[in-house]
C-alpha positions in Angstrom: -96.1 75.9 -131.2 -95.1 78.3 -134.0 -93.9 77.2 -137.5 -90.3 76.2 -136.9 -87.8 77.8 -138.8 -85.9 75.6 -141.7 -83.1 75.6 -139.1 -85.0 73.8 -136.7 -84.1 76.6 -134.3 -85.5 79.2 -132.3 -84.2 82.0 -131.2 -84.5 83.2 -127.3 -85.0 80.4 -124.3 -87.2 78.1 -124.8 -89.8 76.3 -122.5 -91.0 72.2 -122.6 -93.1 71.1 -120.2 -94.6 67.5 -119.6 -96.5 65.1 -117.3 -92.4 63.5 -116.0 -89.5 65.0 -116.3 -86.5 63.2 -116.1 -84.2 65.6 -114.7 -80.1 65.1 -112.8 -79.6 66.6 -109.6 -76.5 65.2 -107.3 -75.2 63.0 -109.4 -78.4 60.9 -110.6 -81.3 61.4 -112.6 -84.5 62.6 -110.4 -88.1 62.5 -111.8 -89.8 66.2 -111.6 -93.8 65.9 -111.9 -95.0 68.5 -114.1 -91.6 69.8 -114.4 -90.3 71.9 -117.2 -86.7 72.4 -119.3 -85.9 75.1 -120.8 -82.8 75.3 -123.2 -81.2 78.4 -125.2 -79.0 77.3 -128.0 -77.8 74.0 -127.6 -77.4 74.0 -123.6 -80.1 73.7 -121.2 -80.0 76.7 -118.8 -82.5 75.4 -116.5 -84.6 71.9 -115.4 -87.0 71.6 -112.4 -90.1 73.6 -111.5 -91.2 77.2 -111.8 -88.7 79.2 -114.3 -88.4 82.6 -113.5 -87.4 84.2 -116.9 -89.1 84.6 -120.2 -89.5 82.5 -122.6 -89.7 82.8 -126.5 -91.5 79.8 -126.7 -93.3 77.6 -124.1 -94.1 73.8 -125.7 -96.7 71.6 -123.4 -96.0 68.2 -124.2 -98.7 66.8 -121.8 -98.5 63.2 -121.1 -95.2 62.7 -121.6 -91.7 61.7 -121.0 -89.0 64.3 -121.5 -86.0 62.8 -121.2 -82.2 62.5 -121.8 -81.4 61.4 -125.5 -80.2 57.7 -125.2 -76.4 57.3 -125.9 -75.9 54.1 -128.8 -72.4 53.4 -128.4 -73.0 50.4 -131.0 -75.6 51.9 -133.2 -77.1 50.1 -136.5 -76.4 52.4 -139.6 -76.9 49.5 -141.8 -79.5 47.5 -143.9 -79.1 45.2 -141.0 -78.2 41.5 -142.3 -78.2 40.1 -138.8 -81.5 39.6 -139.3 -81.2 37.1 -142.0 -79.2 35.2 -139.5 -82.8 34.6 -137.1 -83.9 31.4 -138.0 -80.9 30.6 -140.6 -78.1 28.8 -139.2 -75.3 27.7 -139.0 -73.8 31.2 -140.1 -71.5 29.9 -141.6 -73.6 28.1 -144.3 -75.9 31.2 -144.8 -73.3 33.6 -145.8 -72.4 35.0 -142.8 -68.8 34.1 -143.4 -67.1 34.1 -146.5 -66.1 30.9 -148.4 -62.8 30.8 -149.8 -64.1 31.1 -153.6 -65.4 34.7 -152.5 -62.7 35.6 -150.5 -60.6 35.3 -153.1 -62.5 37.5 -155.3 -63.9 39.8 -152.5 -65.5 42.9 -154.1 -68.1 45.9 -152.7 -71.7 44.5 -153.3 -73.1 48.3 -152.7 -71.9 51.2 -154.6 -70.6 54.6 -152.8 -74.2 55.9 -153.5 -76.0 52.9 -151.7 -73.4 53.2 -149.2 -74.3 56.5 -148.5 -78.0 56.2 -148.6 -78.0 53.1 -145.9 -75.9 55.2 -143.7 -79.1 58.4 -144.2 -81.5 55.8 -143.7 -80.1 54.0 -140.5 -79.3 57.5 -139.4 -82.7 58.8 -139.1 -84.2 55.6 -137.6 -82.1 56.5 -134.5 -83.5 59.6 -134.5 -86.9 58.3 -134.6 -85.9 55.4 -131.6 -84.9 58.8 -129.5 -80.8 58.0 -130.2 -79.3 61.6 -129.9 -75.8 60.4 -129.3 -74.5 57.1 -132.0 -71.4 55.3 -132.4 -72.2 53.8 -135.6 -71.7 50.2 -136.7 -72.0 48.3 -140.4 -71.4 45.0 -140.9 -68.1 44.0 -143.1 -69.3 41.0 -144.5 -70.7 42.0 -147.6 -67.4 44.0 -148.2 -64.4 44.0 -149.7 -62.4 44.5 -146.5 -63.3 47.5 -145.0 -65.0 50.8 -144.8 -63.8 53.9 -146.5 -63.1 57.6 -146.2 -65.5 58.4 -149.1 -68.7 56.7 -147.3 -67.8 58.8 -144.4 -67.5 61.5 -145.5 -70.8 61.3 -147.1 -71.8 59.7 -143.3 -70.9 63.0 -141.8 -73.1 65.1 -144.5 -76.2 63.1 -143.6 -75.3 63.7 -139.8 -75.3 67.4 -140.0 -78.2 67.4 -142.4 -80.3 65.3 -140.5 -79.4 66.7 -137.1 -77.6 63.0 -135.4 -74.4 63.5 -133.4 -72.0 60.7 -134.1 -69.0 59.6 -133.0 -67.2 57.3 -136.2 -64.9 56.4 -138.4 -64.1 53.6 -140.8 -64.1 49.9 -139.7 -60.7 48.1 -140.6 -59.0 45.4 -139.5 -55.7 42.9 -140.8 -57.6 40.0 -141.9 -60.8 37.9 -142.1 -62.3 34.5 -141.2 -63.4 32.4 -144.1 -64.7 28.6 -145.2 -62.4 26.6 -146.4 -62.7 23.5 -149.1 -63.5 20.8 -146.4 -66.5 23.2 -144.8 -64.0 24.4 -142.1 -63.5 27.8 -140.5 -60.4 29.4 -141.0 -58.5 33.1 -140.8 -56.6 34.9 -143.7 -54.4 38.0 -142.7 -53.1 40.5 -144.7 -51.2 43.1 -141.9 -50.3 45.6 -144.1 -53.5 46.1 -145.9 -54.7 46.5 -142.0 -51.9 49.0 -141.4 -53.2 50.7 -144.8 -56.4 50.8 -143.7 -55.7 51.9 -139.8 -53.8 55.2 -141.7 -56.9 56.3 -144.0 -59.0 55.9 -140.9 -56.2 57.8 -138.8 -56.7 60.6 -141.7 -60.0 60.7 -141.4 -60.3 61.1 -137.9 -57.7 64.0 -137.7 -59.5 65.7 -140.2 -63.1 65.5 -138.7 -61.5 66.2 -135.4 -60.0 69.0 -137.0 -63.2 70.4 -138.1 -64.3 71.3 -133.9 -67.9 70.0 -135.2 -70.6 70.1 -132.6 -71.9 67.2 -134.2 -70.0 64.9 -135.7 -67.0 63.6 -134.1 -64.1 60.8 -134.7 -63.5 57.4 -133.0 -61.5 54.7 -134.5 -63.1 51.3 -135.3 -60.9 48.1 -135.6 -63.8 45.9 -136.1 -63.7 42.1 -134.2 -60.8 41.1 -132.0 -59.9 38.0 -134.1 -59.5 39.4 -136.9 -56.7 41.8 -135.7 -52.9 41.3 -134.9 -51.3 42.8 -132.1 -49.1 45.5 -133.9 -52.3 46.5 -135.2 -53.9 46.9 -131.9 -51.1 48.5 -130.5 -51.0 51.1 -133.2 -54.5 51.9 -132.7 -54.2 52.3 -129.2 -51.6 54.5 -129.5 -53.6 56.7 -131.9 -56.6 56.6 -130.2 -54.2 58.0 -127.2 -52.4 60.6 -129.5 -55.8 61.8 -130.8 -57.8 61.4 -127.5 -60.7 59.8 -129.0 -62.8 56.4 -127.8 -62.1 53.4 -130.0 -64.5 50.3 -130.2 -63.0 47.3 -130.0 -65.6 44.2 -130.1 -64.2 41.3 -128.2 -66.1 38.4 -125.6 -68.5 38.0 -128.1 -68.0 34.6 -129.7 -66.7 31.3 -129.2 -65.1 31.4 -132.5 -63.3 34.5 -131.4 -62.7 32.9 -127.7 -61.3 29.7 -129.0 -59.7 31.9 -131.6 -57.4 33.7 -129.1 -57.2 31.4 -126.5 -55.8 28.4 -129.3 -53.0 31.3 -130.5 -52.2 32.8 -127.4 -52.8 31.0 -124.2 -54.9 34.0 -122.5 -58.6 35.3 -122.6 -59.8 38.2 -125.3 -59.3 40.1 -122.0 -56.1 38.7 -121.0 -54.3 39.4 -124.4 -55.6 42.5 -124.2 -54.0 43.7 -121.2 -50.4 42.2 -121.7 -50.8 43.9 -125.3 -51.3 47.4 -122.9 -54.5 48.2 -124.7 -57.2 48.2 -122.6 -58.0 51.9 -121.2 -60.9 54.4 -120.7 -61.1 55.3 -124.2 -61.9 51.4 -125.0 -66.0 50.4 -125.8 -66.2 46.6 -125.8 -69.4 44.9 -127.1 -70.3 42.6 -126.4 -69.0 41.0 -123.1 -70.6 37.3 -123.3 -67.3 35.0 -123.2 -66.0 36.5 -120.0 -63.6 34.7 -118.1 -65.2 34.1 -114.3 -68.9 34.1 -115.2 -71.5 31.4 -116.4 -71.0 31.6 -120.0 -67.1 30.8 -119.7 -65.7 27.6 -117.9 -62.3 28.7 -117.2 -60.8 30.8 -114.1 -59.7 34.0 -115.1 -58.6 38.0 -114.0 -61.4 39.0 -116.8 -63.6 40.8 -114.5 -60.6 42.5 -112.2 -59.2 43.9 -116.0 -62.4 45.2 -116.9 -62.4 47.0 -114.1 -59.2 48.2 -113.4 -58.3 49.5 -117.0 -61.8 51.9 -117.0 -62.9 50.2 -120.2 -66.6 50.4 -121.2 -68.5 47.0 -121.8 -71.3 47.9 -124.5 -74.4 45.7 -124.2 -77.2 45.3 -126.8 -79.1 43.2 -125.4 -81.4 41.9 -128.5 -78.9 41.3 -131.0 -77.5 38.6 -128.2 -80.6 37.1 -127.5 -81.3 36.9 -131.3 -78.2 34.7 -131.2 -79.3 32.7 -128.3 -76.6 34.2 -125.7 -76.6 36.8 -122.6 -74.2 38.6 -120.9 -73.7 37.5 -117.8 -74.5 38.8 -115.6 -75.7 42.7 -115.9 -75.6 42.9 -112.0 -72.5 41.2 -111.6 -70.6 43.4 -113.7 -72.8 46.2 -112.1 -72.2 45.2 -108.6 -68.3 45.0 -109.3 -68.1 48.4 -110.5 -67.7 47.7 -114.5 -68.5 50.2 -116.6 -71.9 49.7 -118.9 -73.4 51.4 -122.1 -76.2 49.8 -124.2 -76.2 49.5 -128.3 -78.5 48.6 -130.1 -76.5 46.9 -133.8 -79.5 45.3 -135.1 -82.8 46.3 -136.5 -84.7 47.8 -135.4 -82.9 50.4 -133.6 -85.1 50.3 -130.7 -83.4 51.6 -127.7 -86.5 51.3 -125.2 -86.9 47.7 -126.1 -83.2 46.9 -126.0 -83.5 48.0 -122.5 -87.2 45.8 -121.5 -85.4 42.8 -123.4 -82.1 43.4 -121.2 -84.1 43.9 -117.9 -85.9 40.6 -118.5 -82.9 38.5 -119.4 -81.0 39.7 -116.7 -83.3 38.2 -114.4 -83.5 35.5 -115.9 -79.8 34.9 -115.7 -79.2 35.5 -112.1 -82.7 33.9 -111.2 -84.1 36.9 -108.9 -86.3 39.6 -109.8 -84.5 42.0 -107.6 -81.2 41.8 -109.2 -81.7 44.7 -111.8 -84.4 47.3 -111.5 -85.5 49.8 -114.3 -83.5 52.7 -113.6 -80.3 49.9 -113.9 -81.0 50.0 -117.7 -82.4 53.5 -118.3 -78.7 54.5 -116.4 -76.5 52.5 -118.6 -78.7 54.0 -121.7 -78.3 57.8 -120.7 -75.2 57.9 -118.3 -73.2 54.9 -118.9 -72.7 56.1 -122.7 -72.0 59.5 -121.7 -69.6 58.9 -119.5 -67.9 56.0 -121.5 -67.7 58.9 -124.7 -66.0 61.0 -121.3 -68.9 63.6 -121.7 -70.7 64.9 -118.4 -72.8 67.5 -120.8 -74.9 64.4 -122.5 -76.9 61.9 -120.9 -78.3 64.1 -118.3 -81.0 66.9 -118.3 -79.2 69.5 -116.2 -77.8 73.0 -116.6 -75.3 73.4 -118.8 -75.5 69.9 -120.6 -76.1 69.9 -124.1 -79.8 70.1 -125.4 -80.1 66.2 -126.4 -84.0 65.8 -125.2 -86.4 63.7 -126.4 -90.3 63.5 -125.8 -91.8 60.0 -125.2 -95.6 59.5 -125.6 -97.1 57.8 -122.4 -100.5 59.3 -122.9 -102.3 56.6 -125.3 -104.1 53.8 -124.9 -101.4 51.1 -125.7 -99.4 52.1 -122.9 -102.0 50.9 -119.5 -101.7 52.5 -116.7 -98.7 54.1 -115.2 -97.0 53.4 -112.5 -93.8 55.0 -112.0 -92.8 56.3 -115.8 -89.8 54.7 -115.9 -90.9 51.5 -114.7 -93.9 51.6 -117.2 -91.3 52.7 -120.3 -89.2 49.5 -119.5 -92.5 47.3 -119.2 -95.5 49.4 -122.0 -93.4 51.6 -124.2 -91.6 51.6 -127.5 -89.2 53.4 -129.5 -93.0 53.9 -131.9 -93.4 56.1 -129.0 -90.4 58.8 -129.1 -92.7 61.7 -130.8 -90.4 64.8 -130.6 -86.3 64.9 -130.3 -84.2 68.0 -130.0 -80.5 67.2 -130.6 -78.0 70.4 -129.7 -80.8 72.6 -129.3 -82.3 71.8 -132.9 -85.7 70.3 -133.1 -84.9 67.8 -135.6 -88.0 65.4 -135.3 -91.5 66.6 -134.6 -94.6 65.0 -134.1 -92.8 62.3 -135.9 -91.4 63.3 -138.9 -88.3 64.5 -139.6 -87.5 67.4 -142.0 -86.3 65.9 -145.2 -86.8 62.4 -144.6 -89.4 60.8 -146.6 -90.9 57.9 -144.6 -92.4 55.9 -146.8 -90.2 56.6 -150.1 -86.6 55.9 -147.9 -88.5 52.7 -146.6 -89.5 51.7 -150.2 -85.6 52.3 -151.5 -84.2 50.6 -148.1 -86.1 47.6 -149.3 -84.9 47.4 -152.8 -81.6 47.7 -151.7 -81.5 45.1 -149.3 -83.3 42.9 -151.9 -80.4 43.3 -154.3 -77.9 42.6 -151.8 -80.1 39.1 -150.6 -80.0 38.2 -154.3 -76.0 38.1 -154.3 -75.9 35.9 -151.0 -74.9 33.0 -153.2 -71.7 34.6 -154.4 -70.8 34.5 -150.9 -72.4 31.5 -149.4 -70.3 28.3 -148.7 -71.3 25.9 -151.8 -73.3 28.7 -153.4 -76.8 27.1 -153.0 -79.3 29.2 -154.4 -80.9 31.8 -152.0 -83.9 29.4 -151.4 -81.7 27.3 -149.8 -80.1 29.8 -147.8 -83.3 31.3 -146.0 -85.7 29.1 -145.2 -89.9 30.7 -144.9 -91.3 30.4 -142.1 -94.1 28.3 -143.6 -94.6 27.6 -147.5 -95.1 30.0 -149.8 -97.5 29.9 -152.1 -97.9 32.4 -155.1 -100.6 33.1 -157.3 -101.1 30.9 -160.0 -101.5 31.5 -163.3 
């Protein structure tokens, strides 16, 4: 290949070629051996065999994947802390929810600038895991309440600098869960500092939406269920109707937030959704555990019939649940009844292709048959469940006139075994380690590996010195503020070097 330009762009048509193709022809994705793609701008004018035009540049990839760019609608753009949360429990004595003494004294434990550096550094480990297409997620527990314009904005540089397309906006919400005194969990709201935050996040997305970017593009963000009141959810509804955009809403993922809404209301997180007239197409729910009608939930309920009537999109990320010690259930149940389904990833690391391995093997799991989900199941809800939850045919798909979201995924090394099928061998061998090249809206903005402008090692270095200083504070915000020792355990003793 010839020196690309700064722009990661080349002018004329050009040509990739590889061992698989993953292709979409009648409405499904179609594997073309030897098969090429060939994109001019940011659309792909052509996939399948034998192009008859010329080329300004031909790229064999050899023993490869090209494929579809996966779709994150729950994407990790943080210095993740979920993972403190592994072998530390309960959360709520390891910081994971505020105790009253912080609460009450709540302040930003990162500055703008290491705000906007996590958000550069999450961004381009999606590129490297082969994300094209992120809905981008932070936690709020190490904030004062919730995200801000300024961090965005500086969000949306990094997007376009780096290459990512994004759908975001800032997180908000009307209040908080807490510790009290007695070691109890409890919930503070503040509406109108919600309603003040819903409008700078309105503001936000009407200017980004104003700006037609390619790239970068709004959705509003009202953080967890239970921590939001219904004129809140109404409002944002409304908005996200007024504005056409996709808001993420995360509900049926916890039994504090079950027994939460239940206790106050009489009805599922479902339920209260739909008599609030919420629920719609634009909706993306993670993370659909604590459904009414399945295994996970002992009480009858319409839960699944909602889902599926209002069009709503249940977002699955698979790891982060199992991390936790829960499932949805069940993948092919919801499947089977016609329920929408995209994949996230929200934890580190942003590995897409082993979200989808660990899904595919806990799905069997829960129904107890290894014929009730099969690879393409996952690699489906990865590609086209996201695209069509965002309401956009062009991604997800390798097909004329989609958008040029491709990435390249080594199967040609040692590590991998044999292949079978290429799909069925990237949910069982492969890694998001593997993802070597990734074009995003016809720009080549990872090759071989690197990405222009990202420094590997140095952003790796800083990432970790960052999250260092934000461990150091956990006792601030830890019920009882035991000293950080006592708040993650080792795995086994440590022992420095004496002397």
């Amino acid at each position: 290949m010839t020196r690309l330009p700064v722009s990661g762009r080349i002018d004329g048509p050009v040509l990739l070629t590889a061992r698989w193709v993953v292709g979409h022809r009648d409405g499904r994705h179609v594997i073309y051996d030897d098969g090429v793609v060939v994109f001019e701008g940011d659309e792909i004018v052509f996939v399948g065999h034998d192009y008859p035009g010329a080329v300004a540049e031909r790229i064999d990839y050899g023993n490869a994947i090209l494929s579809p760019g996966f779709v994150d609608l729950d994407a990790l753009s943080d210095l993740d802390t979920t993972v403190l949360a592994f072998d530390n429990q309960p959360s709520w004595k390891k910081g994971r929810v505020w105790p009253k003494s912080y609460m009450d004294r709540a302040y930003e434990m990162y500055t703008q600038e290491e705000l906007a550096f996590q958000k550069r550094y999450a961004f381009a480990q999606l590129i490297r895991n082969g994300i094209t297409t992120a809905l981008p997620i932070a936690s709020l527990f190490y904030r004062e309440w919730g995200e801000t314009d300024a961090e965005f904005s500086a969000a949306a540089d990094a997007a376009h600098e780096l290459g990512l397309r994004v759908y975001f906006g800032p997180a908000y919400r009307s209040g908080n869960s807490y510790v009290d005194e007695n070691g109890k969990i409890a919930f503070f709201y503040d509406e109108e500092r919600g309603f003040r935050s819903l409008a700078e996040s309105l503001a936000f997305a009407e200017r980004i939406e104003g700006l037609a970017s390619p790239l970068v593009r709004a959705m509003l963000a009202p953080d967890r269920l239970e921590t939001n009141t219904p004129d809140l959810l109404r409002r944002t509804a409304d908005a996200g109707r007024d504005l056409d955009i996709p808001i993420r809403q995360h509900c049926c993922q916890s039994g504090l937030e079950f027994d939460r809404i239940t206790g106050a209301y009489g009805m599922t997180p479902l339920e209260w959704m739909d008599s609030l007239g919420v629920l719609n197409e634009r909706m993306l729910l993670p993370h659909g555990e604590y459904v009414a009608g399945t295994r996970n939930v002992d009480r009858p309920g319409r839960d699944l019939d909602i889902l599926k009537n209002a069009g709503a999109t249940l977002v699955h990320c698979p790891v982060v649940s199992a991390r936790h010690g829960g499932f949805m259930d069940s993948f092919s149940k919801f499947r089977d009844m016609g329920v929408r389904i995209g994949l996230g990833t929200d934890t580190w690391p942003p590995d897409f292709i082993q979200n989808m391995q660990i899904g595919i093997l806990l799905s069997r799991v829960t129904d107890g048959s290894i014929e009730s989900v099969r690879a393409e199941h996952y690699f489906d809800a990865g590609t086209l469940g996201g695209a069509d939850a965002l309401r956009r045919p062009d991604l997800g798909r390798l097909q004329a006139g989609a958008k040029a979201d491709i990435i390249v995924i080594d199967m040609g090394h040692d590590r991998i075994g044999h292949v079978i099928d290429p799909i069925q061998t990237l949910m069982m061998s492969s890694s998001g380690r593997d993802v070597t090249n990734v074009v995003i809206d016809g720009r080549f903005v990872m090759v071989d590996g690197r990405i222009p402008g990202f420094d590997a090692k140095a952003e790796q270095a800083r990432a970790q010195r960052q999250f260092d200083g934000l461990v150091a504070r956990y006792p601030e915000r830890t019920y009882g503020h035991p000293p950080v020792e006592e708040i993650f355990s080792s795995a086994y003793p440590r022992l420095g070097r004496k002397g």
